[in-house]
Backbone as JSON Lines, residues from 0, in Angstrom:
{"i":0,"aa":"X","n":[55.35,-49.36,50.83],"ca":[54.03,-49.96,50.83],"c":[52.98,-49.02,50.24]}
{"i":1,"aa":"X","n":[53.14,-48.16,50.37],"ca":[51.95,-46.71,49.56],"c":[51.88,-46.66,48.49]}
{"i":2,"aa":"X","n":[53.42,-46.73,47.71],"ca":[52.92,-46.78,46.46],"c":[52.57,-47.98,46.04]}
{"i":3,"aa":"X","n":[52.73,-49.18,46.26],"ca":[52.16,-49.88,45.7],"c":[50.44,-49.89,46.15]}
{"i":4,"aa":"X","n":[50.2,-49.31,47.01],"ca":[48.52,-49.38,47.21],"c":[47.8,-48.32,46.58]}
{"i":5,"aa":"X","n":[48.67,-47.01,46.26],"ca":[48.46,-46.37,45.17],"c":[48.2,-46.85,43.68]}
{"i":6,"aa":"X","n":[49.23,-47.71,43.31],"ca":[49.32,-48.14,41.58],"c":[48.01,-49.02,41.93]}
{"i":7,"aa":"X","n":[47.97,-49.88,42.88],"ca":[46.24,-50.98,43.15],"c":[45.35,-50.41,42.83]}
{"i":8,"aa":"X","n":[44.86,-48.91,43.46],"ca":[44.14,-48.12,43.43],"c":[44.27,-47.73,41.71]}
{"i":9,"aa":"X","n":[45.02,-47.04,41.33],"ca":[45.14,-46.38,40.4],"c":[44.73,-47.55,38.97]}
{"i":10,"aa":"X","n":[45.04,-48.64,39.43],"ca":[45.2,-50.04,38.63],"c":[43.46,-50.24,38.33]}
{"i":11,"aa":"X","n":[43.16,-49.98,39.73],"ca":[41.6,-50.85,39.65],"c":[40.5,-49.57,38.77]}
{"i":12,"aa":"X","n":[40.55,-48.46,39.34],"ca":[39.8,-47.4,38.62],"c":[39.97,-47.21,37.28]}
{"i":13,"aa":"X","n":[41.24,-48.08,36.76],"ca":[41.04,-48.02,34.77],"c":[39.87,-47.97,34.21]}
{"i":14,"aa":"X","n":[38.86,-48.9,35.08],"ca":[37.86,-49.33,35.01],"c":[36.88,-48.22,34.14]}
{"i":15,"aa":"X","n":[37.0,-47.08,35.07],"ca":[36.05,-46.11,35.01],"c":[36.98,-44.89,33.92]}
{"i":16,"aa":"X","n":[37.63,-45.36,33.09],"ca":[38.66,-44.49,32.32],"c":[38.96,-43.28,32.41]}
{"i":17,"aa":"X","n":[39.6,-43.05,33.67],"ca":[39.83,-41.43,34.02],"c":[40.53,-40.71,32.91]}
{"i":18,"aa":"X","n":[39.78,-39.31,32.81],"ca":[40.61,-38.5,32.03],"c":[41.79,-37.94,32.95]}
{"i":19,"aa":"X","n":[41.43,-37.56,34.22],"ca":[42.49,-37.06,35.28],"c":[42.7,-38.25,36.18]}
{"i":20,"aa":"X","n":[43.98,-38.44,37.27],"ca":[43.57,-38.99,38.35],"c":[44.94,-38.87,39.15]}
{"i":21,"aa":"X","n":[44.62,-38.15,40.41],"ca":[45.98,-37.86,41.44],"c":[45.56,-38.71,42.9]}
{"i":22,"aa":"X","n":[46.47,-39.38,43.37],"ca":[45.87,-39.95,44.97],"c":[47.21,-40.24,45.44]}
{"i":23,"aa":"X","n":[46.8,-39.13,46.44],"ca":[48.14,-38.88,47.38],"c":[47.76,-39.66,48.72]}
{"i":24,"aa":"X","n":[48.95,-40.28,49.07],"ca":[49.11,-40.77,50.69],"c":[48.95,-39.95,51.69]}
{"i":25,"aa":"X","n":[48.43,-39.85,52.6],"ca":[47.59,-39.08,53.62],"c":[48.54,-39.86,55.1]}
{"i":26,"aa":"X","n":[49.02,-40.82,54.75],"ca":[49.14,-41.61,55.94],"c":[50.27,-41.18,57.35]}
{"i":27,"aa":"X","n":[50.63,-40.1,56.26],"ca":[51.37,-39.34,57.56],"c":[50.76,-38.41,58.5]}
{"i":28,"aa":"X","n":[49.37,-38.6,58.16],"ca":[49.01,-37.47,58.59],"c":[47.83,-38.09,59.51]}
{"i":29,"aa":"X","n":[48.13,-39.55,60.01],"ca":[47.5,-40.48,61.01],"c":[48.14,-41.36,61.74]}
{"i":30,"aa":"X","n":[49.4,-40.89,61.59],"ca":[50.84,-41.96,62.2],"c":[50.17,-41.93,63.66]}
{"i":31,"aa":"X","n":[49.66,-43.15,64.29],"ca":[49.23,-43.47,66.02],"c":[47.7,-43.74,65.61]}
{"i":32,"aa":"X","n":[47.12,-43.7,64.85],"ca":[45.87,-43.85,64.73],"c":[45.69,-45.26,64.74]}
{"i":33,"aa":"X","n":[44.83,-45.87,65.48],"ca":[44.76,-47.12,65.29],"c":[44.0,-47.85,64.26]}
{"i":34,"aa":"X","n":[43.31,-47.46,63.6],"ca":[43.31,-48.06,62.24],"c":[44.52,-47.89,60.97]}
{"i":35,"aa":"X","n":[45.72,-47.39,61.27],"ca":[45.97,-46.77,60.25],"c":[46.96,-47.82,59.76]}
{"i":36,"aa":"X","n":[47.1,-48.81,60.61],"ca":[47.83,-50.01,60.34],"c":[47.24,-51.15,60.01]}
{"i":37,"aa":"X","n":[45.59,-50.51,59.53],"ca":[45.16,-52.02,58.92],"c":[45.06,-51.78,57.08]}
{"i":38,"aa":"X","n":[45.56,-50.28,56.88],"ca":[45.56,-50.1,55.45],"c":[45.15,-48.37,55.55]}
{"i":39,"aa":"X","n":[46.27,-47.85,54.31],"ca":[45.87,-46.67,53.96],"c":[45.15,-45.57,53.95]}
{"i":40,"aa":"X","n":[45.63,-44.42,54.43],"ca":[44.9,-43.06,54.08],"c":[44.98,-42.42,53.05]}
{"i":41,"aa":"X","n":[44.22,-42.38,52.14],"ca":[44.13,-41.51,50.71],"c":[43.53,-40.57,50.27]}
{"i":42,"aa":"X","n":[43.95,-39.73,49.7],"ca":[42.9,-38.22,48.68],"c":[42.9,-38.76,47.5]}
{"i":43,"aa":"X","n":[41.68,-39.33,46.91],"ca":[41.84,-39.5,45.24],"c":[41.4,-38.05,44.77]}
{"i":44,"aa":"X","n":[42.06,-38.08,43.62],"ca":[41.34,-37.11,42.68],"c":[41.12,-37.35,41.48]}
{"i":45,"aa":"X","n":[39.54,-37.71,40.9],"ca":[39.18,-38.19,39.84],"c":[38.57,-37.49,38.44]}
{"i":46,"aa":"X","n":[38.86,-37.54,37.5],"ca":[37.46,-36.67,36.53],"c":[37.16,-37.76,35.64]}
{"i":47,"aa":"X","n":[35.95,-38.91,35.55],"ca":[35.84,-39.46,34.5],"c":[34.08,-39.03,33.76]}
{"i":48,"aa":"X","n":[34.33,-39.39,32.45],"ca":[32.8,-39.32,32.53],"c":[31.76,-40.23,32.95]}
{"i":49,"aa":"X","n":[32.59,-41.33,33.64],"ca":[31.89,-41.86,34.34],"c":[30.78,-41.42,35.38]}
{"i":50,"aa":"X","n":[31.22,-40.05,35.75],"ca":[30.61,-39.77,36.58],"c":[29.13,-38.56,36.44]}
{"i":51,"aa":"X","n":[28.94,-38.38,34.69],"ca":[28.02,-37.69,34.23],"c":[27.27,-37.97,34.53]}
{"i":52,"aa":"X","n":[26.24,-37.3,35.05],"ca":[24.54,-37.4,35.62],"c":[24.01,-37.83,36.9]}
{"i":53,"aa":"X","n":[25.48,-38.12,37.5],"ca":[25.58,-39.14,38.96],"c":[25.61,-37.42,39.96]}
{"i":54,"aa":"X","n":[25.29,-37.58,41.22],"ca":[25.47,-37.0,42.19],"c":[26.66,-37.17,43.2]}
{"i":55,"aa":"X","n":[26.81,-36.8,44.23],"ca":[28.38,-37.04,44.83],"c":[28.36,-38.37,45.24]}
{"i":56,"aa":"X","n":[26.87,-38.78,46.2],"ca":[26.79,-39.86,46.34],"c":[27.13,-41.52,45.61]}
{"i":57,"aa":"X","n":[26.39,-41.17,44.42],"ca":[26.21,-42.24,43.35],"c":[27.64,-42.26,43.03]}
{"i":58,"aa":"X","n":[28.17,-41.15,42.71],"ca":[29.55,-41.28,42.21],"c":[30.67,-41.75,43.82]}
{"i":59,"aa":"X","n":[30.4,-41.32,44.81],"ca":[31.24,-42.41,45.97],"c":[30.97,-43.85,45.53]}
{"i":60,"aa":"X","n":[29.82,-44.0,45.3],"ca":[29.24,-45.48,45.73],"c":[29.88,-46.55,44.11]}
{"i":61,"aa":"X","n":[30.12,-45.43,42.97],"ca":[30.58,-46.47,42.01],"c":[31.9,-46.38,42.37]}
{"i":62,"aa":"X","n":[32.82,-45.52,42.94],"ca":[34.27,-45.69,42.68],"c":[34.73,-46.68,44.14]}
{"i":63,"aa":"X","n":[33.28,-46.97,45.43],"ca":[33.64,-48.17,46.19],"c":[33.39,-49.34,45.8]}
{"i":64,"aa":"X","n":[32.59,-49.01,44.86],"ca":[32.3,-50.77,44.28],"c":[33.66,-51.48,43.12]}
{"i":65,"aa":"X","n":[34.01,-49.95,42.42],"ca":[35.23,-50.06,41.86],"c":[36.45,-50.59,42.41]}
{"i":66,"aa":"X","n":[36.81,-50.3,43.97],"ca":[38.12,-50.46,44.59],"c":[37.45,-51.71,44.94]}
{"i":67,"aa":"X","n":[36.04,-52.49,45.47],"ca":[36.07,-53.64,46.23],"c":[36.39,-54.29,47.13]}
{"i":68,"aa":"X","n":[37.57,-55.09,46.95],"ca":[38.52,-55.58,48.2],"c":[39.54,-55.04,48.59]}
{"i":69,"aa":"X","n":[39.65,-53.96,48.17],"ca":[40.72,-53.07,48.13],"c":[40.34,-52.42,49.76]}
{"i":70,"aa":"X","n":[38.81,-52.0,49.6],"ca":[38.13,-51.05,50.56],"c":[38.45,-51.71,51.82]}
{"i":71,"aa":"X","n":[38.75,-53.09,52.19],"ca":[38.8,-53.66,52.66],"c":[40.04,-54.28,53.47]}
{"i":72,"aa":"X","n":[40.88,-54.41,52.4],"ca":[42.44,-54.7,52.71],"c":[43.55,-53.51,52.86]}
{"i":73,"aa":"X","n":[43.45,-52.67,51.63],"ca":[44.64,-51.85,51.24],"c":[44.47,-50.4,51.93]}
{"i":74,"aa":"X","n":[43.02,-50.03,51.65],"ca":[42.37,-48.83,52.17],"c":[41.54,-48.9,53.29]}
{"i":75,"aa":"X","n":[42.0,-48.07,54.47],"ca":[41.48,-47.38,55.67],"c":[40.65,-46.6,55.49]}
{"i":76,"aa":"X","n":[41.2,-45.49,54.89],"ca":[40.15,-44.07,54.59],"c":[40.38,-43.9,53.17]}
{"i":77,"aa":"X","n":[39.48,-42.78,52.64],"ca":[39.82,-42.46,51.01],"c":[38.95,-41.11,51.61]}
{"i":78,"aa":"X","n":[39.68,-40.02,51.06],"ca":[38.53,-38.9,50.63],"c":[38.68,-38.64,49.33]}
{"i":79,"aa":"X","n":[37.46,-38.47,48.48],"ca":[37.32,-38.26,47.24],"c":[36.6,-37.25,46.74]}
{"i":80,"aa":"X","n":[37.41,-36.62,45.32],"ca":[36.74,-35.47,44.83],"c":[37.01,-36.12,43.57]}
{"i":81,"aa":"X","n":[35.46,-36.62,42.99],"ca":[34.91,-37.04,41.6],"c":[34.49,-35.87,40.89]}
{"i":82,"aa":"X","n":[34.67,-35.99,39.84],"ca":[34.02,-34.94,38.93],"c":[33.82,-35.09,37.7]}
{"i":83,"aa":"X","n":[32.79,-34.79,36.64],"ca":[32.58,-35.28,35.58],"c":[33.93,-34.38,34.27]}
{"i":84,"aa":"X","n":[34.24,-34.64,33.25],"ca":[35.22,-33.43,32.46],"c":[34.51,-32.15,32.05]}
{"i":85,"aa":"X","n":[33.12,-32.23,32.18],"ca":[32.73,-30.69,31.84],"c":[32.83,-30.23,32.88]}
{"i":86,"aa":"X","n":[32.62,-30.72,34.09],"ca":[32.71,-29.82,35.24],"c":[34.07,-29.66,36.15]}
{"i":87,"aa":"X","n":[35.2,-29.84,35.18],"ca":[36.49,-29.17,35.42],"c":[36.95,-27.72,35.05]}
């Protein structure tokens, strides 16, 4: 079930044309948690230039509007580290 909520994930952020992008399953690392069975724990790791001129904020807030129903169904948690390609 992970990876396919991974490739969803990975599927929907085309959007924002990553030059990088790693997102590892976390979900072992909440096995008893009671949310953790309504959808996924994830680390994305992003660099697009999507994210030039944006702050950490702005850049959370486009890559939740990006996942959508995802945030909702597939994903529980996400922690994210956005970053623009110059600032790799």
């Amino acid at each position: 079930m992970s990876e396919k909520r991974i490739k969803l994930i990975q599927n929907s952020l085309q959007s924002l044309e990553p030059i990088k992008i790693n997102i590892e399953d976390e979900g072992h690392l909440h096995v008893g948690h009671a949310g953790a069975k309504s959808g996924g724990h994830f680390k994305l790791y992003i660099v697009s230039d999507s994210f030039k001129g944006k702050n950490m904020v702005q850049r959370h807030k486009l890559i939740y509007q990006t996942l959508g129903q995802l945030m909702e169904t597939e994903i529980h948690a996400l922690s994210i580290k956005a970053l623009s390609n110059d600032e790799c």
